[in-house]
N, C-alpha and C positions, 0 to 999 in steps of 0.2 A: 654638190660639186664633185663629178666623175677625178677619179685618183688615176694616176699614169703607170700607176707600179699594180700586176698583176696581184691578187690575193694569194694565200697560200696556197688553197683548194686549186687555183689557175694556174699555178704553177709546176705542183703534185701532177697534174692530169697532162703535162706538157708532154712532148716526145724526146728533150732534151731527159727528164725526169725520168721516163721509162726503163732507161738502161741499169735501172737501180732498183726496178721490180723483180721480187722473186716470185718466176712463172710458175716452177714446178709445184706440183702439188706435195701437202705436209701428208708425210709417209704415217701408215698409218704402226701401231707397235708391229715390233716385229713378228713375238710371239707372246702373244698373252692365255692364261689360263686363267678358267675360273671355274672354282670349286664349292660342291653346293654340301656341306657339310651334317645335313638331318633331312627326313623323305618331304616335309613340306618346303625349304630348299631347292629341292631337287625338284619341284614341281614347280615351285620358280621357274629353273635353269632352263628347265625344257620349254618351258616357252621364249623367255632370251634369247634363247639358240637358236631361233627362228631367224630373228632379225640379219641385219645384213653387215655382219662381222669380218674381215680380212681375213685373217688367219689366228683365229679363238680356238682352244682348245674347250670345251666343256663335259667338267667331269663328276661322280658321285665319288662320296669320300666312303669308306669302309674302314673298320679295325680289324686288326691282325694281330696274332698273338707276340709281335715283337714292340720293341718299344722305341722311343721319337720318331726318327725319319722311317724307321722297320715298320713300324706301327701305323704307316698309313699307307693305304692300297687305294687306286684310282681306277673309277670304272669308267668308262665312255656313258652317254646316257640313253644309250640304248640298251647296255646293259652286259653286254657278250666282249668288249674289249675292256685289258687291264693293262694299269702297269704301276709302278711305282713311285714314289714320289722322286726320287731323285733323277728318275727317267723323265719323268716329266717337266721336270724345271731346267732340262738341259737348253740350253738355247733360248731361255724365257727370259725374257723382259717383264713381266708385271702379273703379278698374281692378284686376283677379286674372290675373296671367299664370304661366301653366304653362309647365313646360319638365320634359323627362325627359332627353335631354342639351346639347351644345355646339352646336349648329347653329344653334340662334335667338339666339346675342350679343350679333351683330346689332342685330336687331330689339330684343333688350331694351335695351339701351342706350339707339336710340331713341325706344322706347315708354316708357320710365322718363324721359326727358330730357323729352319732350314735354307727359307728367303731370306735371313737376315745376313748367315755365313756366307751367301753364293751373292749379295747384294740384288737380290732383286726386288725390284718394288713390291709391297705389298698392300693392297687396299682391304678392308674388312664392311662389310656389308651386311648389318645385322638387322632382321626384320622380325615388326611384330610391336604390339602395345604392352606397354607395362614393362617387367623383369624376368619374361620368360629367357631369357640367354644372358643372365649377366653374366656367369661363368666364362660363355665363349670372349664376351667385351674382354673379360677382362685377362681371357687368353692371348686375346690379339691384339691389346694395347701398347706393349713395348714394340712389335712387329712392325705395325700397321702405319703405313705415312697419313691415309685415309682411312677415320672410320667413321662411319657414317650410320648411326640407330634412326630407322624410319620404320612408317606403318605404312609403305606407299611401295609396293611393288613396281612402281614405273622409276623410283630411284635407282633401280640396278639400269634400266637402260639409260638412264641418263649418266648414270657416272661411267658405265665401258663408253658412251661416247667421247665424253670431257676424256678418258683417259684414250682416247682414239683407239681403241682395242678394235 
C-alpha cells in the first residue's frame, strides 16, 4: 500500500531541502608539515611528496649543536633548503612526523613540545615491525593527538588525507 508522505531520502534530495546544502568544497589544512625524522623516513617522505598535497611542506629533520627547538634544523627534501623549526611552524596548522627508528627522539620530543606551546596539532607516524623506534613512541606520546605504529607505508598517505593535508 504506496504511503502519501515523501521518505526522508525524497525529501533530502527536494529543491525546498537544497538551500541548506553546503556547496563549497571542505578547505583543505592550511598549512601542514611533515617531518621525516631518520634517512629511511625520509625515503618515505620523498615519495608522499609526490602525491597531490595543497599546501605540504616536506622536510628532513637534522641535529644541531643547540638544544629543544635550537636543536632541530629542517631541510627541504631535496636537500639545498633550511630553516628552523620555529620558522617552520609559523602559520602551521598540523604537524605528521615519521620516524622508522630511534635516532630522531630527539628531535621528536622537541618537535612535539614546540607543537604543543604554539597549539598545533600534531600526528606521529611511526613505521617499521617490532621496537625499532620505541624511543621516538615514546617521544611523541604526550605530543601526539595521532599516533599511529604501522608496517604499511601507504598509512602515511592515508592519514595526510583523513587529516586533509
Amino acid at each position: 500500500m504506496p504511503t502519501i508522505y515523501p521518505s526522508e531520502s525524497a525529501r533530502a534530495a527536494s529543491a525546498r531541502e537544497a538551500r541548506y546544502r553546503i556547496t563549497a568544497p571542505i578547505r583543505p589544512a592550511r598549512n601542514a608539515r611533515v617531518i621525516a625524522l631518520d634517512p629511511r623516513a625520509a625515503t618515505v617522505a620523498r615519495r608522499i611528496a609526490e602525491g597531490p598535497w595543497a599546501a605540504a611542506g616536506f622536510y628532513t629533520c637534522e641535529v644541531t649543536s643547540g638544544t629543544g627547538e635550537d636543536g632541530v634544523l629542517l631541510r627541504g627534501l631535496d636537500g639545498t633548503t633550511s630553516t628552523t623549526l620555529a620558522d617552520a611552524l609559523t602559520g602551521t596548522d598540523v604537524v605528521v612526523v615519521i620516524a622508522t627508528d630511534d635516532s630522531g627522539r630527539a628531535q621528536a620530543a622537541a618537535i612535539g613540545k614546540s607543537c604543543g606551546a604554539r597549539a598545533v596539532m600534531t600526528a606521529g607516524l611511526v613505521l617499521g615491525d617490532g621496537f625499532e623506534a620505541e624511543d621516538a613512541v615514546a617521544a611523541l606520546r604526550p605530543y601526539a593527538r595521532v599516533l599511529l605504529l604501522s608496517a604499511d607505508e601507504s598509512d602515511v598517505f592515508e592519514l595526510l588525507t583523513a587529516l586533509r593535508v
